[in-house]
C-alpha positions in Angstrom: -53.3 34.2 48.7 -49.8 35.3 49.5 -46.7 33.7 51.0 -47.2 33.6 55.1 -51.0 32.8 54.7 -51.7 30.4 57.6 -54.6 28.7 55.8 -56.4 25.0 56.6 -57.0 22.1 53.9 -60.7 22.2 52.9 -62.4 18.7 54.1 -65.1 18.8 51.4 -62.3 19.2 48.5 -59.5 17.3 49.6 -60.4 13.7 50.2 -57.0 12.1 49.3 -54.9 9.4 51.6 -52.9 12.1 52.3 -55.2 14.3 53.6 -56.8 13.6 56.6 -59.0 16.8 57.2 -58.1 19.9 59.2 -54.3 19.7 58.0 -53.1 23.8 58.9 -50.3 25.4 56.9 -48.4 27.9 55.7 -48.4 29.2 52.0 -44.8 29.0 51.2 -45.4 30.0 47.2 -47.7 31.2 45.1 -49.2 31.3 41.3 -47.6 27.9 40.2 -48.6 26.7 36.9 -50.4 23.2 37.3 -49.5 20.6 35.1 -47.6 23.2 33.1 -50.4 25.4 32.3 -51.9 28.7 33.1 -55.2 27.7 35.0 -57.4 29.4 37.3 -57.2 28.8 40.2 -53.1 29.0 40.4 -51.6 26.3 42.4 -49.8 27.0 45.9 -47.5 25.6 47.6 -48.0 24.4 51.6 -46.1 23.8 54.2 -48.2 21.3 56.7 -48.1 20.9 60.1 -47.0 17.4 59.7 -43.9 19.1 58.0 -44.7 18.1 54.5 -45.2 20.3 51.8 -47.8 20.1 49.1 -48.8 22.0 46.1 -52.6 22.5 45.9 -55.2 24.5 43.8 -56.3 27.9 45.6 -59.8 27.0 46.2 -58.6 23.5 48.1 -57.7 25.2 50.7 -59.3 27.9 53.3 -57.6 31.3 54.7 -57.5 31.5 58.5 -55.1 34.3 59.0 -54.0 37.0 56.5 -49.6 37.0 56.7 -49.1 41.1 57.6 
């Protein structure tokens, strides 16, 4: 993932309050340490469509368009 990735929350991973399914986004940073560690998957950061901005592991969320 790079910044500019329009990407889409994965239903089947993502099953918190705040997440109602099919939330689209824009990766607005990349390889953040979760909970202050190194850990595969990196954390990214998102920028929703509902305007908030979340920071989520890699593999919660799918690519739908590659940023050129």
């Amino acid at each position: 993932m790079k910044i500019g990735d329009l990407v889409i929350a994965d239903e089947d991973t993502l099953l918190g309050a705040e997440f109602s399914g099919g939330l689209i986004g824009i990766v607005v940073d990349t390889d953040i340490n979760m909970w202050g560690e190194e850990v595969v998957p990196t954390g990214v950061s998102i920028l929703w469509s509902t305007g908030d901005v979340d920071t989520v592991y890699e593999d919660e969320i799918n690519m739908l368009k590659e940023a050129s």
